[in-house]
PAKOLBA-920792 format. One record per residue (C-alpha): residue in one letter; residue number from 1; x negated, y, z negated. Coordinates in steps of 0.2 Angstrom, whole numbers. Last residue first. Example, Ala and Ser with C-alpha at 12.3 -4.5 7.8 and 13.67 -1.06 7.14 Angstrom:
+------+-----+-------+-------+-------+
! rest !  nr !  east ! north !    up !
+------+-----+-------+-------+-------+
!    s !   2 !   -68 !    -5 !   -36 !
!    a !   1 !   -62 !   -22 !   -39 !
+------+-----+-------+-------+-------+
***
This chain:
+------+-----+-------+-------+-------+
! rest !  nr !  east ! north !    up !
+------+-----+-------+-------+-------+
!    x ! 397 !  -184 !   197 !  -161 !
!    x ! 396 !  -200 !   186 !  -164 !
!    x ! 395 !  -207 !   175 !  -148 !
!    x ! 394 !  -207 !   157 !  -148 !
!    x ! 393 !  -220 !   147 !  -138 !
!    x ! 392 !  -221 !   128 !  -138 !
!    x ! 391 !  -233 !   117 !  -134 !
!    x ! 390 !  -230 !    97 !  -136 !
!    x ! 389 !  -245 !    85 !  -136 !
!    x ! 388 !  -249 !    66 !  -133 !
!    x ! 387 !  -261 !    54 !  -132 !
!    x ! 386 !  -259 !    37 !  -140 !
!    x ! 385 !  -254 !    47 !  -155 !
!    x ! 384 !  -248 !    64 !  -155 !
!    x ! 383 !  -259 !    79 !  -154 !
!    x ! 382 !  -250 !    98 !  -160 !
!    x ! 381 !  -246 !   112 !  -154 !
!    x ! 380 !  -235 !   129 !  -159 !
!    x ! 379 !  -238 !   147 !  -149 !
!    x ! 378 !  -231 !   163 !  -159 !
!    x ! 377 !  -228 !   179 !  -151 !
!    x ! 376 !  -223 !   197 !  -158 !
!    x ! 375 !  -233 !   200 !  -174 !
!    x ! 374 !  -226 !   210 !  -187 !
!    x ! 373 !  -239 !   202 !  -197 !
!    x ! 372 !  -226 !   194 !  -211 !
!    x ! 371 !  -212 !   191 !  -198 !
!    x ! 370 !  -226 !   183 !  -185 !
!    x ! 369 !  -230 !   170 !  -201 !
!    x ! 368 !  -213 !   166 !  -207 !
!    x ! 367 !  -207 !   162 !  -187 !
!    x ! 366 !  -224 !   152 !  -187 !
!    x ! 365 !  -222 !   143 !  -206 !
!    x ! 364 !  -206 !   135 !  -200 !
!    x ! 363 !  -212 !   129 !  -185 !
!    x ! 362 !  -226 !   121 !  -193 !
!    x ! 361 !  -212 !   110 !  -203 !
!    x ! 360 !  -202 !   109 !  -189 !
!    x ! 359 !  -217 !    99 !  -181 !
!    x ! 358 !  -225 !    92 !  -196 !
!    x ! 357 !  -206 !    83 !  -202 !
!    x ! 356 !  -210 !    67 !  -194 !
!    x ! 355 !  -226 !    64 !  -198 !
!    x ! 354 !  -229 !    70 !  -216 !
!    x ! 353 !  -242 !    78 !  -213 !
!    x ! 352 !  -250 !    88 !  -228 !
!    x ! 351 !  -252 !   108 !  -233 !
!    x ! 350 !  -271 !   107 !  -237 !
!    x ! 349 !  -277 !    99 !  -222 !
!    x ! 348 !  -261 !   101 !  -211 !
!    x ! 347 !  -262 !   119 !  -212 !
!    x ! 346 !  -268 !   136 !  -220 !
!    x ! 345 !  -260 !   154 !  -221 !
!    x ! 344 !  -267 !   160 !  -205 !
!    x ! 343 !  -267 !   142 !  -195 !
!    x ! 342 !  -276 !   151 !  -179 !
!    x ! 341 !  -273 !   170 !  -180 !
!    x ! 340 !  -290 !   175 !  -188 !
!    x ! 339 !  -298 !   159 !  -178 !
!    x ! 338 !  -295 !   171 !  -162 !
!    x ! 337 !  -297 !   159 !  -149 !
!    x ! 336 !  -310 !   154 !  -136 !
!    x ! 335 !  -297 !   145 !  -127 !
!    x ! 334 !  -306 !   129 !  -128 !
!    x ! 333 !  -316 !   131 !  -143 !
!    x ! 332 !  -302 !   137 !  -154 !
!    x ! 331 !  -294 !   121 !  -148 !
!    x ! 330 !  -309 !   110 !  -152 !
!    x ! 329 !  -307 !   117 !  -168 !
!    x ! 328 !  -291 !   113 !  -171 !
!    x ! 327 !  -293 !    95 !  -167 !
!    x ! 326 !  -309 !    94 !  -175 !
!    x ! 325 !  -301 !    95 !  -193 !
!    x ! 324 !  -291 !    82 !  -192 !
!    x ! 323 !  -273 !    81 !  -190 !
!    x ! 322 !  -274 !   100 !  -193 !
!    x ! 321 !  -259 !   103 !  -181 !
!    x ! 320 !  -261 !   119 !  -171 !
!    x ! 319 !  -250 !   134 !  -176 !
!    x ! 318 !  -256 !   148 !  -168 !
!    x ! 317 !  -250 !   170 !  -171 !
!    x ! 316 !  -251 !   183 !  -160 !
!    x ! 315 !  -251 !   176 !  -143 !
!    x ! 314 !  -254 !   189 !  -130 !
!    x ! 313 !  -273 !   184 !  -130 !
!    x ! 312 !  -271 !   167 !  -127 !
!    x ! 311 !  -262 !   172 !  -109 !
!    x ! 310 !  -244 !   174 !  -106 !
!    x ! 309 !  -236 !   170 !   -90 !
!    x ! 308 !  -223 !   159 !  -102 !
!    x ! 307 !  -224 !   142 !   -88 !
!    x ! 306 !  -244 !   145 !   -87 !
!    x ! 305 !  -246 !   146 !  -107 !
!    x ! 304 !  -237 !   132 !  -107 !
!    x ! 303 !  -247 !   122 !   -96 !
!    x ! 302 !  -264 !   127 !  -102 !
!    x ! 301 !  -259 !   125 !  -120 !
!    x ! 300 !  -252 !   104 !  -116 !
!    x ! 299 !  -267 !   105 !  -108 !
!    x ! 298 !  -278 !   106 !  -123 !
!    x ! 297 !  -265 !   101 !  -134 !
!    x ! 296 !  -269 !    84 !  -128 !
!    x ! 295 !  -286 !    81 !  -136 !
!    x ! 294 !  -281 !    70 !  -151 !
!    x ! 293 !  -279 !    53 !  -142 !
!    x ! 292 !  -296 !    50 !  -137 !
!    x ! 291 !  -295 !    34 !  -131 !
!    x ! 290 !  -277 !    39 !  -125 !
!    x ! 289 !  -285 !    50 !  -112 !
!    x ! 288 !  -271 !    65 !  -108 !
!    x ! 287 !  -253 !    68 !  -110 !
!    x ! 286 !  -244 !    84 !  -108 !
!    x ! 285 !  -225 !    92 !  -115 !
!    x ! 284 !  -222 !   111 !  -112 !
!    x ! 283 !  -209 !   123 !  -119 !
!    x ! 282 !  -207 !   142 !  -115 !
!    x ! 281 !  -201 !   158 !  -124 !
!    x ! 280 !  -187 !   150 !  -138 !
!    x ! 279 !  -181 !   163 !  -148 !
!    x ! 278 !  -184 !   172 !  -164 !
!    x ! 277 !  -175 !   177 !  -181 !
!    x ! 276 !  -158 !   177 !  -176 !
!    x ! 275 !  -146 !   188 !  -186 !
!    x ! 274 !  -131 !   179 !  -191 !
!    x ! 273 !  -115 !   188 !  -188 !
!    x ! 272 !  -105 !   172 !  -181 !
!    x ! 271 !  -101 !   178 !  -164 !
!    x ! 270 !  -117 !   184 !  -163 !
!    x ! 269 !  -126 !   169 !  -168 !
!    x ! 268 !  -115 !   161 !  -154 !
!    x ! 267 !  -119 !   173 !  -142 !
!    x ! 266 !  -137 !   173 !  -146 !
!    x ! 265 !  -137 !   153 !  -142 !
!    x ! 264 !  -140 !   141 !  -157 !
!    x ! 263 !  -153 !   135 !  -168 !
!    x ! 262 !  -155 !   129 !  -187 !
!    x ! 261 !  -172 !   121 !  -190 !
!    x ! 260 !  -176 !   111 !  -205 !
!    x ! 259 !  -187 !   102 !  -213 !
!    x ! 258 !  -192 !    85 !  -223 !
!    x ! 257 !  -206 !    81 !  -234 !
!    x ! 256 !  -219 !    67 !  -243 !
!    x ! 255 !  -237 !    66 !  -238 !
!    x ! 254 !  -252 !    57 !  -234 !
!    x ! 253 !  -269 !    68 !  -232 !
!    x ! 252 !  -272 !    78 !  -218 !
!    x ! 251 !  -289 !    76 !  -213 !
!    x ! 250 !  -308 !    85 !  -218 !
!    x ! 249 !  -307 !    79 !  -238 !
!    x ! 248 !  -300 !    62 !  -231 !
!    x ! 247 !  -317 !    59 !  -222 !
!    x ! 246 !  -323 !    64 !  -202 !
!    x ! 245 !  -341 !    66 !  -202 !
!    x ! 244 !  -346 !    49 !  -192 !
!    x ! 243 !  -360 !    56 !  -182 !
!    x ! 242 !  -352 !    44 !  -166 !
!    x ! 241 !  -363 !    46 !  -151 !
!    x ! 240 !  -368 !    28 !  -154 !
!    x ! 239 !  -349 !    25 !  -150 !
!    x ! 238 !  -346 !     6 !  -147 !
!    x ! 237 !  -362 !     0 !  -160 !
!    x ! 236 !  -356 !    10 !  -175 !
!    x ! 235 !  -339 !     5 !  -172 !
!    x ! 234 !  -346 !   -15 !  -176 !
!    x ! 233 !  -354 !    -8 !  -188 !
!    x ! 232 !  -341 !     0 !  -196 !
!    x ! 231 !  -339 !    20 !  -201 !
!    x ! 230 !  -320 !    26 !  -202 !
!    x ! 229 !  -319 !    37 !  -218 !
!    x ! 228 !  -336 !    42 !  -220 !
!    x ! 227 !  -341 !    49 !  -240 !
!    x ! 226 !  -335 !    62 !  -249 !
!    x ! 225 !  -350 !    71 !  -257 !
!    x ! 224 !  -351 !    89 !  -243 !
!    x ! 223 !  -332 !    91 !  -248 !
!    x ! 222 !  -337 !    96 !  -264 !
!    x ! 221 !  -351 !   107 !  -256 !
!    x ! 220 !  -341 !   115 !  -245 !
!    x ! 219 !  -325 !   121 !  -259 !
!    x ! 218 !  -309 !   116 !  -263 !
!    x ! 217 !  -304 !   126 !  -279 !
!    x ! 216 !  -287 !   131 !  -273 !
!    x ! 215 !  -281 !   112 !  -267 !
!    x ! 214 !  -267 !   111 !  -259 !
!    x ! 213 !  -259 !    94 !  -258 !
!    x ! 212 !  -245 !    98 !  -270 !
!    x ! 211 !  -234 !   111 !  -260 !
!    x ! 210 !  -225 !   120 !  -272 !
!    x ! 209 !  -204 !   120 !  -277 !
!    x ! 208 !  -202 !   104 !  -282 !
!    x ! 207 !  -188 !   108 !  -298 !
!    x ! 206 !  -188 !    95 !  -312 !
!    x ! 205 !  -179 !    80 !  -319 !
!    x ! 204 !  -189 !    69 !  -330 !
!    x ! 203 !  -193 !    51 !  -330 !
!    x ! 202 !  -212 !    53 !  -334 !
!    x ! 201 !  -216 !    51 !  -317 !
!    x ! 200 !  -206 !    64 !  -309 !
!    x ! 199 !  -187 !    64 !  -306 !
!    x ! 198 !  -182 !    77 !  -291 !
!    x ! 197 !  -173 !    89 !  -290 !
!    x ! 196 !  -177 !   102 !  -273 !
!    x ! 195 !  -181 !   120 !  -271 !
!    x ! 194 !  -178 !   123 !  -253 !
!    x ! 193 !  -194 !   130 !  -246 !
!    x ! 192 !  -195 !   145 !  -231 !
!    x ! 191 !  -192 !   160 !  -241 !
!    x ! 190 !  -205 !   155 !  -256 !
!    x ! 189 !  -219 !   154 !  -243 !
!    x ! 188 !  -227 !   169 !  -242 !
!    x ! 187 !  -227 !   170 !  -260 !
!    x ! 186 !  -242 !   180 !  -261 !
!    x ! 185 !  -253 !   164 !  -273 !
!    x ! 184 !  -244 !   153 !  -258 !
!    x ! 183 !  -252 !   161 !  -243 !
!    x ! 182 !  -267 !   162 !  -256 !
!    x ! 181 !  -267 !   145 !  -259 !
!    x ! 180 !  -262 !   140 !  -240 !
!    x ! 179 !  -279 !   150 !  -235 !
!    x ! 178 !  -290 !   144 !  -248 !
!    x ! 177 !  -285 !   127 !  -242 !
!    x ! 176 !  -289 !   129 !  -225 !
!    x ! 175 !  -305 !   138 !  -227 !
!    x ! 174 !  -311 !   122 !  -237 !
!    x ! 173 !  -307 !   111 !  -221 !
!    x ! 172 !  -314 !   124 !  -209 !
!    x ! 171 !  -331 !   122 !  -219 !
!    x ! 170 !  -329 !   102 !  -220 !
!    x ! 169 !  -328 !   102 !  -203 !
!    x ! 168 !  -341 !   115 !  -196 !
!    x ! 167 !  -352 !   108 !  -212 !
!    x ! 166 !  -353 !    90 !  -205 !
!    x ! 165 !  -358 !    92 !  -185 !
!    x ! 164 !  -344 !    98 !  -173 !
!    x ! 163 !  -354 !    96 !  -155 !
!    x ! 162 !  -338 !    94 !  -145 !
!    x ! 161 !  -340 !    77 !  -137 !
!    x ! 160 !  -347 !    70 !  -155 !
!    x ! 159 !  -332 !    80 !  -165 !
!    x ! 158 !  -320 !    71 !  -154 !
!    x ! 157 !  -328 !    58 !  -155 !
!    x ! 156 !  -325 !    56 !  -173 !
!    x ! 155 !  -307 !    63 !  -169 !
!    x ! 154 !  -304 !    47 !  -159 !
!    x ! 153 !  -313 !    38 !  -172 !
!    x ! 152 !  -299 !    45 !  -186 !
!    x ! 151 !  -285 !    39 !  -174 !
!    x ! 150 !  -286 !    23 !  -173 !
!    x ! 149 !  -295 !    13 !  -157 !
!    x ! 148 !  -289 !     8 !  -139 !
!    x ! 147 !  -296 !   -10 !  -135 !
!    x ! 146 !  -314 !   -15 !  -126 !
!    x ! 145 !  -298 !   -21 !  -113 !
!    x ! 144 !  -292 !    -5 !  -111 !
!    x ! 143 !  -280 !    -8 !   -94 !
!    x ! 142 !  -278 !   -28 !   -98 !
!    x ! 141 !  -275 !   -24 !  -116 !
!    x ! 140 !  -262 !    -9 !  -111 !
!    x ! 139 !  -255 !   -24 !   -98 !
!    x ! 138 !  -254 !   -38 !  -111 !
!    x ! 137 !  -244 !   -30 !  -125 !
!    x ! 136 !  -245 !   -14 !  -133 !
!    x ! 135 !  -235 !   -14 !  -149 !
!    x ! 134 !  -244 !   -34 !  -155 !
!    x ! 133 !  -236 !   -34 !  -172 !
!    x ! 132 !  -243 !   -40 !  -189 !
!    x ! 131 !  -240 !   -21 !  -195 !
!    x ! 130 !  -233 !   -11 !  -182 !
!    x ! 129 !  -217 !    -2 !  -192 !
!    x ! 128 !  -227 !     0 !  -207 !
!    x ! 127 !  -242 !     9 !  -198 !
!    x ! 126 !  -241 !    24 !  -211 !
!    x ! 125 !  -234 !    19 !  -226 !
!    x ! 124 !  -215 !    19 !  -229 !
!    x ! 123 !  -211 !    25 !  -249 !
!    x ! 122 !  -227 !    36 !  -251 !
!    x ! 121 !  -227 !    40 !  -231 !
!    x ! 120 !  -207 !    48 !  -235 !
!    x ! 119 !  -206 !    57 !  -217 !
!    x ! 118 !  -192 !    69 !  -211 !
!    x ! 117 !  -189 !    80 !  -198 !
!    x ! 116 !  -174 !    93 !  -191 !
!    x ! 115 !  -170 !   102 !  -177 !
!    x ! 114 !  -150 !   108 !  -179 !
!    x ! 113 !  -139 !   111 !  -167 !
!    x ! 112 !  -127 !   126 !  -162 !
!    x ! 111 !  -119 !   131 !  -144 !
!    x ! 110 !  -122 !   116 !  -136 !
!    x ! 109 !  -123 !   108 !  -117 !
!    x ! 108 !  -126 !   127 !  -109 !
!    x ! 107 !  -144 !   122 !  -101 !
!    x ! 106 !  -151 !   134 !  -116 !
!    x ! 105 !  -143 !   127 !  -130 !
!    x ! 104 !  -147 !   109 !  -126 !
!    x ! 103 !  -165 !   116 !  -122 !
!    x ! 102 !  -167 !   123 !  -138 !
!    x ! 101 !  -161 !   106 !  -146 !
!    x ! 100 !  -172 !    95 !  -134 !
!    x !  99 !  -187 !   105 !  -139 !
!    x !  98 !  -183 !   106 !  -158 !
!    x !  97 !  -182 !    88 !  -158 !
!    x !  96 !  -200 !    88 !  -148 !
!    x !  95 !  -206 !    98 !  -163 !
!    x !  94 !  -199 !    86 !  -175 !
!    x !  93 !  -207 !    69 !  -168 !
!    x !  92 !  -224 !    79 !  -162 !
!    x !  91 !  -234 !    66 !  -176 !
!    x !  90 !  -227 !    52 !  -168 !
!    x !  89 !  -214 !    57 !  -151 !
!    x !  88 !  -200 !    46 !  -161 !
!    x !  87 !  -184 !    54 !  -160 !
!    x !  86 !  -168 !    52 !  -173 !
!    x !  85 !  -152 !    55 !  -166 !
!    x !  84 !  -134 !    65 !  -174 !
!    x !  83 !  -116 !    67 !  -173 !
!    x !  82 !  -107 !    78 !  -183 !
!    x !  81 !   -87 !    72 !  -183 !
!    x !  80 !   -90 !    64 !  -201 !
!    x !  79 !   -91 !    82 !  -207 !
!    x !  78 !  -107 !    87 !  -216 !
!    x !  77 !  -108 !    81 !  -234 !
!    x !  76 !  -127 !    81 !  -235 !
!    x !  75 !  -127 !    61 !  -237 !
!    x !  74 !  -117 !    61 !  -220 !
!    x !  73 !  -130 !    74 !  -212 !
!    x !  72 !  -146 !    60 !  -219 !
!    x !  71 !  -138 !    47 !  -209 !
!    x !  70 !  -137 !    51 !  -196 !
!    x !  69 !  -154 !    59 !  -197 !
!    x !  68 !  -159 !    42 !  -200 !
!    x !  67 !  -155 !    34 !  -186 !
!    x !  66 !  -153 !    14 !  -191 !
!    x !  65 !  -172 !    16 !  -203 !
!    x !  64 !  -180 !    27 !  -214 !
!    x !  63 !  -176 !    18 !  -228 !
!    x !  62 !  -182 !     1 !  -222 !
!    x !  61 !  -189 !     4 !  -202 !
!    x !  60 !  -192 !    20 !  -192 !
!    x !  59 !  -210 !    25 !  -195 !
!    x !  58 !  -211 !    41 !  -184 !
!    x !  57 !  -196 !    52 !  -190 !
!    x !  56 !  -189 !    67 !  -179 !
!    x !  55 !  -172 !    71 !  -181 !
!    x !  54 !  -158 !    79 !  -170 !
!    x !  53 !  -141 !    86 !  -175 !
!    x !  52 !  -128 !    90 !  -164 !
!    x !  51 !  -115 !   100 !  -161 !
!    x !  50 !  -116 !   112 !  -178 !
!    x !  49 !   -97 !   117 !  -180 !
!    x !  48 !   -92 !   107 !  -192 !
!    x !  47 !  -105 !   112 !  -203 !
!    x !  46 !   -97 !   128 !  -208 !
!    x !  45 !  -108 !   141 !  -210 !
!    x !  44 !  -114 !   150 !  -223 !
!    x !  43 !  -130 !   154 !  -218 !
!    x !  42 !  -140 !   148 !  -234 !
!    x !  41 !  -126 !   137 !  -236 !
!    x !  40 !  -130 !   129 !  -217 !
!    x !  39 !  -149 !   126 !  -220 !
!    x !  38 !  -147 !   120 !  -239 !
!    x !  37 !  -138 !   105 !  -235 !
!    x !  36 !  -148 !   100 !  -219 !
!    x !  35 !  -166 !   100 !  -231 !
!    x !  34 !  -159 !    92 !  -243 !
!    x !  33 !  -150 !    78 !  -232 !
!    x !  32 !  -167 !    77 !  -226 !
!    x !  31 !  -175 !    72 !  -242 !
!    x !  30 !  -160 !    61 !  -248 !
!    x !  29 !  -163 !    51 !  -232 !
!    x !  28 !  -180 !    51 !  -237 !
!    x !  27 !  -174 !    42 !  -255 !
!    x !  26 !  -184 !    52 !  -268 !
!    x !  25 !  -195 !    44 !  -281 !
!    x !  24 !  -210 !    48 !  -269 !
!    x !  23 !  -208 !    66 !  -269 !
!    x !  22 !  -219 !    71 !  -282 !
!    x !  21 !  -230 !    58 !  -279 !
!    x !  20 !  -232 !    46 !  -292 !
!    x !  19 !  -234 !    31 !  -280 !
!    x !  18 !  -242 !    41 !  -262 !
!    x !  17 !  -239 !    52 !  -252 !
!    x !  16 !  -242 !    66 !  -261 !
!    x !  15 !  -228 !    79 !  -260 !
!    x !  14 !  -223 !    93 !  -249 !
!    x !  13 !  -213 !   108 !  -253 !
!    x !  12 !  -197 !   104 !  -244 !
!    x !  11 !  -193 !   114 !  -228 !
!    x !  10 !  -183 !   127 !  -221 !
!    x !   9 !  -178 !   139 !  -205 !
!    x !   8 !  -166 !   149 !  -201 !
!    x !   7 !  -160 !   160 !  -187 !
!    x !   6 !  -171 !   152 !  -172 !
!    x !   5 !  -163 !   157 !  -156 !
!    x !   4 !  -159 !   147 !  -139 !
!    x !   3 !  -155 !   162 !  -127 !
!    x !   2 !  -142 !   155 !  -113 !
!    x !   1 !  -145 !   153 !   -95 !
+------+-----+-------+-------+-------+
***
């Protein structure tokens, strides 16, 4: 079987997701047609020769609609022989693209492809796709009939099952943003973001080259004033277990970005001169209690970690999604991880989610975090919606 190696990756600095953002005047196909332009001239290579391109993008309607990874290699001026598809897995959209693309590579079905994801949540809100639609129909009624909830109470019970009061949150929250502020004070991440023009709201071109959710001057007590996001009564008396701590200063907040992932097989790098940067170790996919939805990487980890013969230890580097801040802990918890190596130069909290582009966009940040520490092995996880997870474990060349 072939080696699927990483030898690029690249990303937008992120933008509020919201009106005025700074990537909200920017079409999302634009966005990833960025991110697929600048991938192949930063390593030369022809386009025509990428076999595929697959996409991650969660809210697939409007703009972001009729595959739009497709669309997005046409705007980047790929040939019209490129073909492309998008994948919904929620927020593991990207990193299950990079999946299918390594595993392409490794069963022999391509020799180069690119991983990409993409999400404008200023342009196409969060929940645009289900609005005034019933998405689970009679039997998932039937099965839950006290009715599945959003994900903010699945990581209020989260923290309630765990035992994560106010100040664990809110504390890992305010490490989070130090972390990407110095990461980015150090210029960790200037090799890993495309510069991109965009107009901002005065009407003027500029240059997006930093991520615009962090926040250097976060501290505990700040977050100690912001209020419950997802407190009702009616909530209130389902999950009296419920300390309800979880408010947008301790999630990821909306955002707007695409990235990038170029991968193809050591022979094909080598044929072509480009030095890979890492490969594909082991790949896992798991499920677990859609209730509450966040806790999957718990065995998607187990199972991974079973399938590399690598324990927790081995790993040198983790890149667990911050949906919230108990999901990350609850990890650490579970493994009894190093919180030095978990999220070393921040996450989701401070760097965004912008669903569809987290998973490549993590992944980019893994390969540029095991380069900087000369560290070996990196492990990637992250919950999805209605209870989902992918692993992944690379390991640095």
């Amino acid at each position: 079987m072939a080696n699927a190696v990483i030898v690029d990756v690249v990303r937008t600095a992120v933008g509020k997701g919201k009106p005025g953002g700074a990537l909200s005047g920017t079409h999302p196909v634009e966005l990833l047609a960025h991110v697929l332009r600048s991938l192949v001239e930063r390593n030369d290579l022809d386009p025509a020769l990428v076999d595929d391109v697959i996409g991650g993008c969660v809210q697939q309607v409007g703009e972001q609609a009729l595959n739009i990874s497709r669309s997005a290699l046409l705007s980047a001026g790929f040939p019209d022989s490129v073909p492309a598809t998008t994948i919904d897995r929620q927020c593991g959209s990207s990193q299950q693209a990079a999946h299918f693309a390594a595993q392409g590579v490794i069963a022999g079905a391509y020799d180069i492809v690119i991983a990409c994801g993409v999400e404008s949540m200023s342009r196409i809100p969060m929940g645009t796709s289900s609005i005034g639609q019933d998405s689970f129909g009679p039997g998932v009624a039937a099965r839950y009939p006290e009715g599945l909830v959003n994900q903010g109470i699945s990581a209020e019970l989260i923290a309630a099952k765990w035992g994560f009061d106010r100040d664990a949150v809110d504390s890992y929250s305010a490490r989070s943003h130090q972390r990407a502020a110095a990461a980015a004070a150090a210029g960790n991440f200037d090799r890993e973001i495309a510069p991109i023009t965009v107009t901002n709201a005065d009407g003027e071109k500029i240059v997006h080259t930093v991520d615009e959710t962090v926040r250097a001057s976060t501290t505990v007590d700040g977050l100690a004033g912001l209020r419950p996001s997802f407190h009702t009564d009616g909530y209130a008396a389902r999950f009296p277990e419920a300390q309800w701590v979880i408010t947008p200063g301790n999630s990821s907040p909306f955002t707007d970005g695409a990235s990038a992932v170029l991968i193809m097989s050591e022979e094909a790098a080598n044929k072509l001169g480009l030095t890979p940067r890492a490969r594909f170790h082991s790949f896992a996919v798991a499920a677990d209690d859609p209730l509450y939805m966040l806790t999957a990487p718990i065995p998607a980890t187990h199972k991974v970690l079973a399938k590399s013969g690598l324990s927790v230890d081995d790993i040198d580097s983790y890149e667990v999604n911050e949906a919230f801040a108990p999901v990350p802990l609850m990890w650490a918890d579970e493994f009894d991880a190093d919180q030095e190596k978990l999220n070393r130069w921040g996450g989701a909290i401070a760097l965004g989610h912008a669903l569809g582009s987290s998973g490549t966009r993590l992944l980019t940040t893994l390969v540029s975090t095991l380069e900087a520490t000369g560290g070996r092995y990196g492990l990637q996880t992250m919950c999805e919606g209605a209870g989902m997870a992918n692993a992944t474990v690379i390991e640095r060349l």
